[in-house]
N, C-alpha and C positions, 0 to 999 in steps of 0.2 A: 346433101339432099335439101332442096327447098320444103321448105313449109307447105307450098302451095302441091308439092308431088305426095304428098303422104295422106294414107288414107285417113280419113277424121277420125272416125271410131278404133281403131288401131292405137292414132295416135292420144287420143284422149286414155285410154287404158293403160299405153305406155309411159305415161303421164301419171297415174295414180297409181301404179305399181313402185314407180320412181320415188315417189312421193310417200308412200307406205315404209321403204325400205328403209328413204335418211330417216324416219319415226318410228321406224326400229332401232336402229340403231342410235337413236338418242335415247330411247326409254332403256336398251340397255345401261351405258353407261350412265347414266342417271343414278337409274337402281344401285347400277354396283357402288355410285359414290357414296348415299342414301345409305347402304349395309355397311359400308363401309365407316359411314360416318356412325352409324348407332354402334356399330360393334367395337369403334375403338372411346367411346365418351364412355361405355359401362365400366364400373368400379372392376379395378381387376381381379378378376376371380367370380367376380360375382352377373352372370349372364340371364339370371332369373326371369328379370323385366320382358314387359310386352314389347316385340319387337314393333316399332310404330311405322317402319319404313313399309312394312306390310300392307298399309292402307294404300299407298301410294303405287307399289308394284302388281297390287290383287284389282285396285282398279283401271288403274291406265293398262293394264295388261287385257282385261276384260273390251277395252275399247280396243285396243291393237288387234285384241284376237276377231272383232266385228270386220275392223278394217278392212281386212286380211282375208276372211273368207271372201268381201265384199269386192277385193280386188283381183281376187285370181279364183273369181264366179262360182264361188261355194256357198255365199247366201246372196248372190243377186239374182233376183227373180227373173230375169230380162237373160242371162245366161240358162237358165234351166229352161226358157221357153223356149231360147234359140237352138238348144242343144235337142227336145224335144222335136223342135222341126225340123231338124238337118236328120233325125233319126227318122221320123214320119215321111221326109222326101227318098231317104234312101233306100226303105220298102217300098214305095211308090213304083221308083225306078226298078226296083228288081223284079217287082212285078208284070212288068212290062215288057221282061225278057221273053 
């Protein structure tokens, strides 16, 4: 499919969706390296300590979770208007029967 046959805003979406995904899945494996890496430097036996990799997984997790809403229209504004109008057109129409 060319470039030029595809819908722009479709394709922009499927674009950020894409693009959300591989940054999930880097923030996983990241993390698990991150727990990974704290869980085996601690003294053995001794797992007391602050886990530090927490800063790292509580905040980039906080942004993915932005992402995320923002890419499959859970917090973009522009999805909830569009979805309100397709709702607003579709009583319209049925009114009209």
């Amino acid at each position: 499919m060319n470039t030029t046959d595809r819908d722009p805003q479709l394709w922009s979406q499927a674009q950020a969706r894409g693009k959300f995904k591989s940054q999930l899945l880097t923030f996983v494996l990241v993390s698990a390296l991150l727990w990974t890496i704290w869980f085996l430097t601690q003294r053995p036996g001794h797992h007391d300590g602050f886990p530090w990799p927490i800063w790292a997984t509580v905040f980039w997790g906080i942004h993915l979770a932005t992402r995320g809403f923002n890419c499959y229209g859970l917090g973009d504004g522009q999805s909830w208007t569009e979805r309100e109008y397709q709702h607003l057109l579709r009583q319209r129409q049925a009114g009209r029967r």
